[in-house]
mmCIF file of the N, C-alpha and C atoms, coordinates in Angstrom:
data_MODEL
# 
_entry.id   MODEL 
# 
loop_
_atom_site.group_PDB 
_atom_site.id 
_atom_site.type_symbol 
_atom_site.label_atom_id 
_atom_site.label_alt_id 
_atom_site.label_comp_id 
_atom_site.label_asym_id 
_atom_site.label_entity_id 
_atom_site.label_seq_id 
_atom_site.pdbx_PDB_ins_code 
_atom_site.Cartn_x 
_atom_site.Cartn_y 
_atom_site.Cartn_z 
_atom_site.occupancy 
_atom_site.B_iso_or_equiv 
_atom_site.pdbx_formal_charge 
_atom_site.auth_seq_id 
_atom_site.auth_comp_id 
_atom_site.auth_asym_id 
_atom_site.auth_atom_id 
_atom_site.pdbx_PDB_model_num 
ATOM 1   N N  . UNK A 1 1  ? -18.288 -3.191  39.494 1.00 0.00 ? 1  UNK A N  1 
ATOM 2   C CA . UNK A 1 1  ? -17.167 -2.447  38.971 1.00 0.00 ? 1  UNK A CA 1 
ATOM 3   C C  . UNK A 1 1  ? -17.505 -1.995  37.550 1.00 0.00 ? 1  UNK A C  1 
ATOM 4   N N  . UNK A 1 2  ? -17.692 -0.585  37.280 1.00 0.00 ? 2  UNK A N  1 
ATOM 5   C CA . UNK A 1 2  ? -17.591 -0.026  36.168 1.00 0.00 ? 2  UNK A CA 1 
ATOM 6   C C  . UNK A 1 2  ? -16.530 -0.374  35.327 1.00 0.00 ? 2  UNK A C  1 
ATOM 7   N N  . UNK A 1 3  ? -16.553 -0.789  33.979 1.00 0.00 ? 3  UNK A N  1 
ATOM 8   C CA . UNK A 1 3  ? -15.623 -0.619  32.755 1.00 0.00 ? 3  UNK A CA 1 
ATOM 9   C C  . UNK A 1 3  ? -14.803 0.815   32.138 1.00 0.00 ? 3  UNK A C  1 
ATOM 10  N N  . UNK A 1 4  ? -14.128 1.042   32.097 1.00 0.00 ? 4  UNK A N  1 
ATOM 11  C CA . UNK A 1 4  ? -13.717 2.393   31.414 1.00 0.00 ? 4  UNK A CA 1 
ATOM 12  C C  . UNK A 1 4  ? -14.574 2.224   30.347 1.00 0.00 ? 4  UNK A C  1 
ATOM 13  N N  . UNK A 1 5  ? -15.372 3.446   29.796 1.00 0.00 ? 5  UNK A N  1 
ATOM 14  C CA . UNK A 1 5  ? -15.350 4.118   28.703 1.00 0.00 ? 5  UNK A CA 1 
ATOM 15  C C  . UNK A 1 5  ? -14.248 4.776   27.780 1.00 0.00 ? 5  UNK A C  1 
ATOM 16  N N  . UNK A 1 6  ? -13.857 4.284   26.491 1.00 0.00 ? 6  UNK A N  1 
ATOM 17  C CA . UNK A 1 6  ? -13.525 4.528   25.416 1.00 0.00 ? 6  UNK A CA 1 
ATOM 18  C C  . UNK A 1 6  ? -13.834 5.232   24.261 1.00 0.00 ? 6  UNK A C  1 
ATOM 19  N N  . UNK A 1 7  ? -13.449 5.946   23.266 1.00 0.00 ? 7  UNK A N  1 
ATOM 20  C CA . UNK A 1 7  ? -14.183 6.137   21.841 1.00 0.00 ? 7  UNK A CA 1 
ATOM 21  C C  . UNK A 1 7  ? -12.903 5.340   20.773 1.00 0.00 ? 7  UNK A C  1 
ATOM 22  N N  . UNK A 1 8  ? -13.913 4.882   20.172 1.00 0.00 ? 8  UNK A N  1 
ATOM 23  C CA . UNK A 1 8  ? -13.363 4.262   18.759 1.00 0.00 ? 8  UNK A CA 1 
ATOM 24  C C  . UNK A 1 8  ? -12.523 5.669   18.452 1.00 0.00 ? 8  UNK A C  1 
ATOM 25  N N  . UNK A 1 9  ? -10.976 4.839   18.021 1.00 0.00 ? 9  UNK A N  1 
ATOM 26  C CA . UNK A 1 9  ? -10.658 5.710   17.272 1.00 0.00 ? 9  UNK A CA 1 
ATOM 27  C C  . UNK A 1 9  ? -10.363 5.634   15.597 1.00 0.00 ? 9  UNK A C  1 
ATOM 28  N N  . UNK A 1 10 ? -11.625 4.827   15.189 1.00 0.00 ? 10 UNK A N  1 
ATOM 29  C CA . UNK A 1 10 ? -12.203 4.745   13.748 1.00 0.00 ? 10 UNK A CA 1 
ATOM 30  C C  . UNK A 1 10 ? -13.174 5.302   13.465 1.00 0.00 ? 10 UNK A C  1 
ATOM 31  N N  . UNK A 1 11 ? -14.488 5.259   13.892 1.00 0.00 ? 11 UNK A N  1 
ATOM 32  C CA . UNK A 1 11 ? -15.858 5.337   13.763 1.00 0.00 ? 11 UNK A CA 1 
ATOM 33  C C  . UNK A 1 11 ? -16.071 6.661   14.916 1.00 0.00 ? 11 UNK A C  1 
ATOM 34  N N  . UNK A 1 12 ? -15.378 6.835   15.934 1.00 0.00 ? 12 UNK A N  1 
ATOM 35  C CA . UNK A 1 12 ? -15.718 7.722   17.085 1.00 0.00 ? 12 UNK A CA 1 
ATOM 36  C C  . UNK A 1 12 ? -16.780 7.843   18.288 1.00 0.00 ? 12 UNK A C  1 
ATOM 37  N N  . UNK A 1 13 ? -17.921 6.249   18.152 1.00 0.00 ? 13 UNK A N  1 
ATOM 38  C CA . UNK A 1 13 ? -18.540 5.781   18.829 1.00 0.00 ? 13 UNK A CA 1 
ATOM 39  C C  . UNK A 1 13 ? -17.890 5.707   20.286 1.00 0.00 ? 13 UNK A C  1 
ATOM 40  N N  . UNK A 1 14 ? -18.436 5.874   21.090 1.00 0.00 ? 14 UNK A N  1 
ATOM 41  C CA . UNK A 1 14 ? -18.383 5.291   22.209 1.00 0.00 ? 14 UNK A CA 1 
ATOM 42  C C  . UNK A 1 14 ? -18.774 4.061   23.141 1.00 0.00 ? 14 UNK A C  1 
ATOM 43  N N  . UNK A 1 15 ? -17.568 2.920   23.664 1.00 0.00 ? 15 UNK A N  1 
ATOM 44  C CA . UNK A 1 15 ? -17.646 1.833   23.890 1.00 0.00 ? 15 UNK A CA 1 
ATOM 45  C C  . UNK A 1 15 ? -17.015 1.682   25.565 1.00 0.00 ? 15 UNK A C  1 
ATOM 46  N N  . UNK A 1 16 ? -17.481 0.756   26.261 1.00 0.00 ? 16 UNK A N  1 
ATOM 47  C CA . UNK A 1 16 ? -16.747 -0.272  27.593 1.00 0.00 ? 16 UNK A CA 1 
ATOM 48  C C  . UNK A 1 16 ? -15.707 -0.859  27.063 1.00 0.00 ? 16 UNK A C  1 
ATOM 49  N N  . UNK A 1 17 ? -14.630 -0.556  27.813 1.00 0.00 ? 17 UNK A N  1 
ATOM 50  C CA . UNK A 1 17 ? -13.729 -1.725  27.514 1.00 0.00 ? 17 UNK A CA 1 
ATOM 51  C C  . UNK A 1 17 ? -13.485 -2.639  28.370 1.00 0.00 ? 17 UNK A C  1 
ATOM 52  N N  . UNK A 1 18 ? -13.976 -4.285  27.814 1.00 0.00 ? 18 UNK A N  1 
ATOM 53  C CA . UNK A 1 18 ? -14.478 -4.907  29.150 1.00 0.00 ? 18 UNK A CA 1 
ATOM 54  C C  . UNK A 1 18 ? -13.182 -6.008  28.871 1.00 0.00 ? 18 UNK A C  1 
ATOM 55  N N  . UNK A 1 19 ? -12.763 -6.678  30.091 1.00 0.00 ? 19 UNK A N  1 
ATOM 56  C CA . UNK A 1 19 ? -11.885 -7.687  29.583 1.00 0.00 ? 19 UNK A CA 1 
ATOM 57  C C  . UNK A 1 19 ? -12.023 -8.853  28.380 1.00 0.00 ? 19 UNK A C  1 
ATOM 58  N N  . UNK A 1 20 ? -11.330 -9.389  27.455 1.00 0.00 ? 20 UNK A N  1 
ATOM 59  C CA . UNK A 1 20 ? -11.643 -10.445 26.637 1.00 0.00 ? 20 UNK A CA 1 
ATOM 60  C C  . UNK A 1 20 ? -12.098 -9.801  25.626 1.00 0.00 ? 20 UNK A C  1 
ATOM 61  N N  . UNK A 1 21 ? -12.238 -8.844  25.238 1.00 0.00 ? 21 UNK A N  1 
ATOM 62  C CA . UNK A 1 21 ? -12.753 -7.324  24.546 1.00 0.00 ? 21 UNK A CA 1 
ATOM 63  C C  . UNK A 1 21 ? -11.617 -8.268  23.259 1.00 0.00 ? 21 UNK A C  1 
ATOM 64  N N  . UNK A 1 22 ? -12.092 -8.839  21.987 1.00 0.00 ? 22 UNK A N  1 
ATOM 65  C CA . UNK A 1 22 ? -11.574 -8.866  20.856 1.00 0.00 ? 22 UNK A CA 1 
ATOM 66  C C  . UNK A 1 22 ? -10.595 -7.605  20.204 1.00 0.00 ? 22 UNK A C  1 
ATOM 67  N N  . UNK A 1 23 ? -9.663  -7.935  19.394 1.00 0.00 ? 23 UNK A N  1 
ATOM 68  C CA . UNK A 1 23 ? -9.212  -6.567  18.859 1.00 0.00 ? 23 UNK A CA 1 
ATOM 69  C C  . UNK A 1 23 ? -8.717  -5.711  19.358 1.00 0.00 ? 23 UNK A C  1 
ATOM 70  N N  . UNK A 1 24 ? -8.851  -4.550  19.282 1.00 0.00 ? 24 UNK A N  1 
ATOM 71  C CA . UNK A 1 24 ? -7.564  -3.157  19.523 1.00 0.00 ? 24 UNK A CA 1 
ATOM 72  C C  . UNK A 1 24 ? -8.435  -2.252  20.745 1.00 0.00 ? 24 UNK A C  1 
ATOM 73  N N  . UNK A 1 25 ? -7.669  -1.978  21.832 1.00 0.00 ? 25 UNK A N  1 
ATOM 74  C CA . UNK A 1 25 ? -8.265  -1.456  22.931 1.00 0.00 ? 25 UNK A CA 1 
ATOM 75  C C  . UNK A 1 25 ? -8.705  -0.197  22.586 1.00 0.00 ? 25 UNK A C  1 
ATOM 76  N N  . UNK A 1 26 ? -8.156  0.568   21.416 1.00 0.00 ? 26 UNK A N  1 
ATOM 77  C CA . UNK A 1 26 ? -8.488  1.491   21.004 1.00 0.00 ? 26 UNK A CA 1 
ATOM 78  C C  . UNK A 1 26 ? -9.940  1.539   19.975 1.00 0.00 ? 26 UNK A C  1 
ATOM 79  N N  . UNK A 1 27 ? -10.794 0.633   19.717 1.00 0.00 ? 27 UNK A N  1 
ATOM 80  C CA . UNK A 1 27 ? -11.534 0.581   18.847 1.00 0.00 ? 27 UNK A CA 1 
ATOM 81  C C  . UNK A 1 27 ? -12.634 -0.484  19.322 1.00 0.00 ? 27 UNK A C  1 
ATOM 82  N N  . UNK A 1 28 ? -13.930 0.484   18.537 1.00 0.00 ? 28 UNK A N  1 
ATOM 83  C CA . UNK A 1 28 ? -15.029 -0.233  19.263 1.00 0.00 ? 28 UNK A CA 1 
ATOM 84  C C  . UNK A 1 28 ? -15.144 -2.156  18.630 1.00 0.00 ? 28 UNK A C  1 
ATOM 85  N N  . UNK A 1 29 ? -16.227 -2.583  19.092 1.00 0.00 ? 29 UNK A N  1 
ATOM 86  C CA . UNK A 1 29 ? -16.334 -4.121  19.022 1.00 0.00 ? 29 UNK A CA 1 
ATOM 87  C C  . UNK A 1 29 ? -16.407 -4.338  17.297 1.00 0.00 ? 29 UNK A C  1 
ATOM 88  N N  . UNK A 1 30 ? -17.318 -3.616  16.870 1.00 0.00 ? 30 UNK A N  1 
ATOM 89  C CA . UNK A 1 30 ? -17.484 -3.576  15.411 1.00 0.00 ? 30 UNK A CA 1 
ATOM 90  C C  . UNK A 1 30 ? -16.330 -2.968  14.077 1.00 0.00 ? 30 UNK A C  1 
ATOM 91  N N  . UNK A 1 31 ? -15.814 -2.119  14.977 1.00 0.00 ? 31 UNK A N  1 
ATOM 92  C CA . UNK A 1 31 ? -14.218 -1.770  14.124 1.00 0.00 ? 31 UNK A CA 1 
ATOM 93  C C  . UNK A 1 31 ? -13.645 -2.807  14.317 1.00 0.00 ? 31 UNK A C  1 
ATOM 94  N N  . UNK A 1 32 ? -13.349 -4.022  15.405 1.00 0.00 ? 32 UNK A N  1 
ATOM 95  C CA . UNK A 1 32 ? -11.950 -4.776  15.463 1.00 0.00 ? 32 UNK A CA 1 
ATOM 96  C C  . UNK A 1 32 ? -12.132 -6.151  15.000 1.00 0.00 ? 32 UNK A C  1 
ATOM 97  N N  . UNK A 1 33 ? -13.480 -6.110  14.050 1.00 0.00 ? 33 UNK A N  1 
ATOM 98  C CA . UNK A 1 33 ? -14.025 -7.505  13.103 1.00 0.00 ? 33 UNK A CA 1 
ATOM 99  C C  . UNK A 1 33 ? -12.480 -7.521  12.316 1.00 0.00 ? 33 UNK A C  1 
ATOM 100 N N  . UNK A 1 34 ? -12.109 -8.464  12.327 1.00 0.00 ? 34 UNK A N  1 
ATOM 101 C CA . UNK A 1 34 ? -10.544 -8.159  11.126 1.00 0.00 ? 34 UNK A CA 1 
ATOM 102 C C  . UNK A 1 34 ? -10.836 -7.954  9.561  1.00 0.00 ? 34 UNK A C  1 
ATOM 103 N N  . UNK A 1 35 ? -10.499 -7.601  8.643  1.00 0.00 ? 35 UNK A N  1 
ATOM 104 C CA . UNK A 1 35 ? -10.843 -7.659  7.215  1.00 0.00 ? 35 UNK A CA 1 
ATOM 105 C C  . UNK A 1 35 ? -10.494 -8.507  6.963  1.00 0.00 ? 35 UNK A C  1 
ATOM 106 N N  . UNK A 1 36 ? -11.676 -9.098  5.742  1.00 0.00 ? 36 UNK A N  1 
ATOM 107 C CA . UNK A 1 36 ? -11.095 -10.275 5.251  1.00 0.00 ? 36 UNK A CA 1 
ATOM 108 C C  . UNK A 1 36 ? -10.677 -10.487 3.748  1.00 0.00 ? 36 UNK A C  1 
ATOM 109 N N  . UNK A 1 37 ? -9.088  -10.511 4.012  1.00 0.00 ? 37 UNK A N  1 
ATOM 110 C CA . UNK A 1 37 ? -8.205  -10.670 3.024  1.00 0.00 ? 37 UNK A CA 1 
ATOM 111 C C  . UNK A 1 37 ? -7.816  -11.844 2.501  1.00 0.00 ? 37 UNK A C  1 
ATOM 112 N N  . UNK A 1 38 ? -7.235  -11.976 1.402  1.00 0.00 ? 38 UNK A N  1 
ATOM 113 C CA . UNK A 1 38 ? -6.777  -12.647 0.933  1.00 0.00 ? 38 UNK A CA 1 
ATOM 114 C C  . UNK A 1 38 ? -5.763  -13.010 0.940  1.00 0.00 ? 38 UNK A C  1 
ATOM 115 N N  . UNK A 1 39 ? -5.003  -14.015 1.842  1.00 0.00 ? 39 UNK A N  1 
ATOM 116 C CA . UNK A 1 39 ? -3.555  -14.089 1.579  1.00 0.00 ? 39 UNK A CA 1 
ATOM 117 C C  . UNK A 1 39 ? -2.941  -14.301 0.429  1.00 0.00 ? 39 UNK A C  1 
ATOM 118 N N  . UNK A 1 40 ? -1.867  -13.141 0.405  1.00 0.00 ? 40 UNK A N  1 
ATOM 119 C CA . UNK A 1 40 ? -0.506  -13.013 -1.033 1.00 0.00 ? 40 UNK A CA 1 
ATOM 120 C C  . UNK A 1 40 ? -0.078  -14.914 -0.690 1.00 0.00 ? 40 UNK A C  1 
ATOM 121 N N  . UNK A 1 41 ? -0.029  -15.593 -2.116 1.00 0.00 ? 41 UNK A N  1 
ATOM 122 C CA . UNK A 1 41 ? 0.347   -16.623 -2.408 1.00 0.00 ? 41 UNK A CA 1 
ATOM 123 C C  . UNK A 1 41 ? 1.858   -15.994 -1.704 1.00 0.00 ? 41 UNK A C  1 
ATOM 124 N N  . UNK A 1 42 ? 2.770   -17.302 -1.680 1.00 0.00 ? 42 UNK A N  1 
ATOM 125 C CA . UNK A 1 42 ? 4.631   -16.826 -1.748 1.00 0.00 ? 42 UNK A CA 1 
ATOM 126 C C  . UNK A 1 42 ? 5.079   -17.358 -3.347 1.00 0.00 ? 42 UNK A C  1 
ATOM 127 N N  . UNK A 1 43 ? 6.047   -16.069 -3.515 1.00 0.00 ? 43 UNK A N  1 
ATOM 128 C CA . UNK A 1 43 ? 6.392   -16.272 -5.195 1.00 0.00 ? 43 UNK A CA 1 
ATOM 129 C C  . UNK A 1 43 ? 7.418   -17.908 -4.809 1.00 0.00 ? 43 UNK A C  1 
ATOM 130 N N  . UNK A 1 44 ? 7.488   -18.363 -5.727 1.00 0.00 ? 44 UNK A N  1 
ATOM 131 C CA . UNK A 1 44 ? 8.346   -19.724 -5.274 1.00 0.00 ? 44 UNK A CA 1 
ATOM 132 C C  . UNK A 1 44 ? 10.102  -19.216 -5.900 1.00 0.00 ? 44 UNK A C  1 
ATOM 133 N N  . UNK A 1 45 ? 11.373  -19.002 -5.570 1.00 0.00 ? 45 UNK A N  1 
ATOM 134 C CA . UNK A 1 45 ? 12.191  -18.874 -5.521 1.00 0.00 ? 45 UNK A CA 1 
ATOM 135 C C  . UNK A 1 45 ? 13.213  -19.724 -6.589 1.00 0.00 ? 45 UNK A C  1 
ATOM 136 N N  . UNK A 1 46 ? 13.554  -19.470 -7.805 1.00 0.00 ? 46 UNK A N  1 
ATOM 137 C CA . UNK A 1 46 ? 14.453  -20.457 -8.027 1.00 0.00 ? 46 UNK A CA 1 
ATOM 138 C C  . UNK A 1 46 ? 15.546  -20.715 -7.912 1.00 0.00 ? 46 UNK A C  1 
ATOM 139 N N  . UNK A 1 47 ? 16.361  -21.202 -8.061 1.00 0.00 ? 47 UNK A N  1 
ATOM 140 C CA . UNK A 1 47 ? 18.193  -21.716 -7.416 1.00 0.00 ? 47 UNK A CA 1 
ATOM 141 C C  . UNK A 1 47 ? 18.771  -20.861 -7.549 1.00 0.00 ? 47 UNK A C  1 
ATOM 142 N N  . UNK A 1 48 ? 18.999  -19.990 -8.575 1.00 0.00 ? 48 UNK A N  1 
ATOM 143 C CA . UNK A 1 48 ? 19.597  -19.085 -8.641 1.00 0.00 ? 48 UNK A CA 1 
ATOM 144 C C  . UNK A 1 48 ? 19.467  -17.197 -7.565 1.00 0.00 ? 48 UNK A C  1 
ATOM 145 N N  . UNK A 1 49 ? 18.111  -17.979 -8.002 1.00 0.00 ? 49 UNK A N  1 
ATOM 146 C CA . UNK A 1 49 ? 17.375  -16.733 -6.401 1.00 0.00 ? 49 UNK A CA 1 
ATOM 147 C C  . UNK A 1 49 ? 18.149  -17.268 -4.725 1.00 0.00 ? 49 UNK A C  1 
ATOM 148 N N  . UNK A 1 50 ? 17.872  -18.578 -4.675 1.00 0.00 ? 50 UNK A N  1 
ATOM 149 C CA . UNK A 1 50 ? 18.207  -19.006 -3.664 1.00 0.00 ? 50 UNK A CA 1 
ATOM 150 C C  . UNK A 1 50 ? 19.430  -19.386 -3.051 1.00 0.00 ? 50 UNK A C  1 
ATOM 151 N N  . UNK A 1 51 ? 20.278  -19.102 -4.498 1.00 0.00 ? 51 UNK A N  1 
ATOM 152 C CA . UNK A 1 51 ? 22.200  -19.025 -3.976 1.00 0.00 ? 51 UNK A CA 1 
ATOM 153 C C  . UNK A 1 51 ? 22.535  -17.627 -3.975 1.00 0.00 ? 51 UNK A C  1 
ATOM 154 N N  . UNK A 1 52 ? 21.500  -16.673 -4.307 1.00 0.00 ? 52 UNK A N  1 
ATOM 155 C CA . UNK A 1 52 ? 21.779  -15.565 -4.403 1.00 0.00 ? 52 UNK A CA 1 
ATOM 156 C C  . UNK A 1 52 ? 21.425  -14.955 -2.741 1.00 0.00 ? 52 UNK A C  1 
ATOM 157 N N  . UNK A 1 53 ? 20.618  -15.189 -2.180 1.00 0.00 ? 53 UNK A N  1 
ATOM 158 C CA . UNK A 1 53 ? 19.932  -14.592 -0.975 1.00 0.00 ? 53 UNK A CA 1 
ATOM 159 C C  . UNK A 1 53 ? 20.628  -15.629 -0.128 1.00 0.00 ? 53 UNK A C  1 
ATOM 160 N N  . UNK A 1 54 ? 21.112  -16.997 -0.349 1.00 0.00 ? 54 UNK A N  1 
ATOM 161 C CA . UNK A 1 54 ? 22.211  -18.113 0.659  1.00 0.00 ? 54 UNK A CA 1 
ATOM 162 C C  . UNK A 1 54 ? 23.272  -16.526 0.779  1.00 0.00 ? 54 UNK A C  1 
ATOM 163 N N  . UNK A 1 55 ? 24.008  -16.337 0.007  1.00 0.00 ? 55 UNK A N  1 
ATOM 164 C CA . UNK A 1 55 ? 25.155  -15.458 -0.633 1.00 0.00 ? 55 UNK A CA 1 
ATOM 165 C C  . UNK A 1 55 ? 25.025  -14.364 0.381  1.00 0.00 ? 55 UNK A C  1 
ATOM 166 N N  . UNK A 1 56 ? 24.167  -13.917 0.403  1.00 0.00 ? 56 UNK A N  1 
ATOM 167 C CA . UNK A 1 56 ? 23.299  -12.301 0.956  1.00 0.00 ? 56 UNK A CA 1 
ATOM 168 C C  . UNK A 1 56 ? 23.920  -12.824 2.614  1.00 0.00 ? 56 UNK A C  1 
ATOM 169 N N  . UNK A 1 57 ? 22.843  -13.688 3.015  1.00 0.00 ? 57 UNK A N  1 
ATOM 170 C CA . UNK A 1 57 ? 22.837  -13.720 4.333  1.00 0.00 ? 57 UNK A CA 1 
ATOM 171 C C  . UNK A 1 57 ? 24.047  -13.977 4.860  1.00 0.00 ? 57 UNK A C  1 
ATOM 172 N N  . UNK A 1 58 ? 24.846  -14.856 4.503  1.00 0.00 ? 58 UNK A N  1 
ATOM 173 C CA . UNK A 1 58 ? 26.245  -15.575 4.625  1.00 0.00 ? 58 UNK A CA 1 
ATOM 174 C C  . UNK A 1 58 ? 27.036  -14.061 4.904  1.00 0.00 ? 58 UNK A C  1 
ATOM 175 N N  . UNK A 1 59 ? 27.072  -13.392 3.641  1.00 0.00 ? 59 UNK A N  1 
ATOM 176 C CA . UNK A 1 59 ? 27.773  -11.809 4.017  1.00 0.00 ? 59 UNK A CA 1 
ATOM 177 C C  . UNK A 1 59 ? 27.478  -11.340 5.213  1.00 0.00 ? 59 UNK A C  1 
ATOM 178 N N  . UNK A 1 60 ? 26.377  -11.403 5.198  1.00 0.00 ? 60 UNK A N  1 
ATOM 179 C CA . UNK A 1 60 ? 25.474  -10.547 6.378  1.00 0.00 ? 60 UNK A CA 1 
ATOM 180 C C  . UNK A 1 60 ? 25.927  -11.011 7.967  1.00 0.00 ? 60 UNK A C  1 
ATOM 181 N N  . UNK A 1 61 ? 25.763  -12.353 7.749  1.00 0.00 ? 61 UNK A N  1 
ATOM 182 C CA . UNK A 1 61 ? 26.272  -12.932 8.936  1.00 0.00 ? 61 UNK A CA 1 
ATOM 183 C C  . UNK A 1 61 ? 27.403  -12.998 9.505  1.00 0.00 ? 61 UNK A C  1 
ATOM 184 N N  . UNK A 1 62 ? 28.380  -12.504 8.439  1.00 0.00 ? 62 UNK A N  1 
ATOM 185 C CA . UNK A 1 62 ? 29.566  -12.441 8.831  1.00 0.00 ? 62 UNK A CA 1 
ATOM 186 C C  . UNK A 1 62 ? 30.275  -10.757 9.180  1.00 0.00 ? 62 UNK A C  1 
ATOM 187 N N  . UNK A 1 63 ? 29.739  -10.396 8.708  1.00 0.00 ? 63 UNK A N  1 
ATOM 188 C CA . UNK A 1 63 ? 29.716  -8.900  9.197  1.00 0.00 ? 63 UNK A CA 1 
ATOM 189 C C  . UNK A 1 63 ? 29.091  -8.330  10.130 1.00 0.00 ? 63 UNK A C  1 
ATOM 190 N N  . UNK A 1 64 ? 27.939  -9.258  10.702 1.00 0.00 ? 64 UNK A N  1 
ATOM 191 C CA . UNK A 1 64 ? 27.694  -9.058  12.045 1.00 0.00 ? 64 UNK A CA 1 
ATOM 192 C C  . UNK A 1 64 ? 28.636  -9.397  12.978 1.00 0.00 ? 64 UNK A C  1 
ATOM 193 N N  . UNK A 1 65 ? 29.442  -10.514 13.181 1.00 0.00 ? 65 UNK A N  1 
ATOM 194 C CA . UNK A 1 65 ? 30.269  -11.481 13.477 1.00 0.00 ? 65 UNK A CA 1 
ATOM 195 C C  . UNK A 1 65 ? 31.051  -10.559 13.465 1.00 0.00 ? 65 UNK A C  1 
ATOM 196 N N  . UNK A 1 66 ? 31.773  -9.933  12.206 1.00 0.00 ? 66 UNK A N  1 
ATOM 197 C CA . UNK A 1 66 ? 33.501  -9.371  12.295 1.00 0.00 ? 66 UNK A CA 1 
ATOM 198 C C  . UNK A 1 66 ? 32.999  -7.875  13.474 1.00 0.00 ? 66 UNK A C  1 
ATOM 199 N N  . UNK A 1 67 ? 31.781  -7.534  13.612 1.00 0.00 ? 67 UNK A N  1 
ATOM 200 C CA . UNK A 1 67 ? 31.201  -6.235  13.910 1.00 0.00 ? 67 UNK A CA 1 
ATOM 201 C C  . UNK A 1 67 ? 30.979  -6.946  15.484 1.00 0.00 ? 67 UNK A C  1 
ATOM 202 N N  . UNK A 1 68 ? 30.736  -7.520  15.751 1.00 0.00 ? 68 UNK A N  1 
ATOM 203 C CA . UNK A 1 68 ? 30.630  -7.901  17.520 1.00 0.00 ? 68 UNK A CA 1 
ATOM 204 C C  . UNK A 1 68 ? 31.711  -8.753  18.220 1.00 0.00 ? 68 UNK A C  1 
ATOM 205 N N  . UNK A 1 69 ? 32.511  -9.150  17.317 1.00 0.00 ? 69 UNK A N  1 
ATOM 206 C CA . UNK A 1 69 ? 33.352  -9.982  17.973 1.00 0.00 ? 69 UNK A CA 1 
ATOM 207 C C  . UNK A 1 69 ? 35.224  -9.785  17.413 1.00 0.00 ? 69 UNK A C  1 
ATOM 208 N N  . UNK A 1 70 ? 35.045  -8.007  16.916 1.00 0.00 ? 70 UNK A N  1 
ATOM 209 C CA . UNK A 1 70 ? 36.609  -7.742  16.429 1.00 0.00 ? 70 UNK A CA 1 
ATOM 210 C C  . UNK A 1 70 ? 36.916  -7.332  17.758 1.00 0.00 ? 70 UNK A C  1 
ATOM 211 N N  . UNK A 1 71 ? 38.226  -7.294  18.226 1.00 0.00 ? 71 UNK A N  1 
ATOM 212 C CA . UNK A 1 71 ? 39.317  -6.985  18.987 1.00 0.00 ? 71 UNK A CA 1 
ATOM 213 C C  . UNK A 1 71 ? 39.775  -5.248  18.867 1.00 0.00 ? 71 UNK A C  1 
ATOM 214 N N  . UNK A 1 72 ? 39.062  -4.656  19.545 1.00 0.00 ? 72 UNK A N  1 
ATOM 215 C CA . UNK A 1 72 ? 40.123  -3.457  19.802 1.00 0.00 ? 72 UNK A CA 1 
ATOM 216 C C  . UNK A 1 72 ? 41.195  -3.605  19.998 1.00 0.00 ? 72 UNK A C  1 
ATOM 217 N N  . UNK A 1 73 ? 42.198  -3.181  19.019 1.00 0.00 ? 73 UNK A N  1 
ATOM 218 C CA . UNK A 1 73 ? 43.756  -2.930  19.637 1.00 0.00 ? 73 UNK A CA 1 
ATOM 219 C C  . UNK A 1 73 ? 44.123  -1.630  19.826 1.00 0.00 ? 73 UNK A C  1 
# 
């Protein structure tokens, strides 16, 4: 059984796309190496951040709530 033929749509090479094929079906073996980044630290939040965004969601949640569960009259 033949593989489909593909072209990268990075580089424009032409590739098999064989099962277990790493990465993006659209892109050859050597485009779908991942880059290697650096993960963003997380900024750390202080209390005041964190009663502020408690605050946020709480609204939020409740306006989903009054929004799916009001009563047509």
């Amino acid at each position: 059984m033949a593989f489909p033929i593909k072209t990268c749509s990075v580089c424009g090479e032409e590739f098999e796309l064989k099962p277990d094929k790493p990465g993006f079906a659209n892109r050859c073996p050597e485009c779908s190496i991942p880059e290697a980044t650096a993960p963003v630290p997380q900024r750390r939040m202080d209390a005041g951040e964190r009663k502020t965004a408690s605050e946020a969601n709480q609204a939020r949640k409740r306006a989903m709530r009054d929004l799916l569960y009001r009563k047509d009259s």
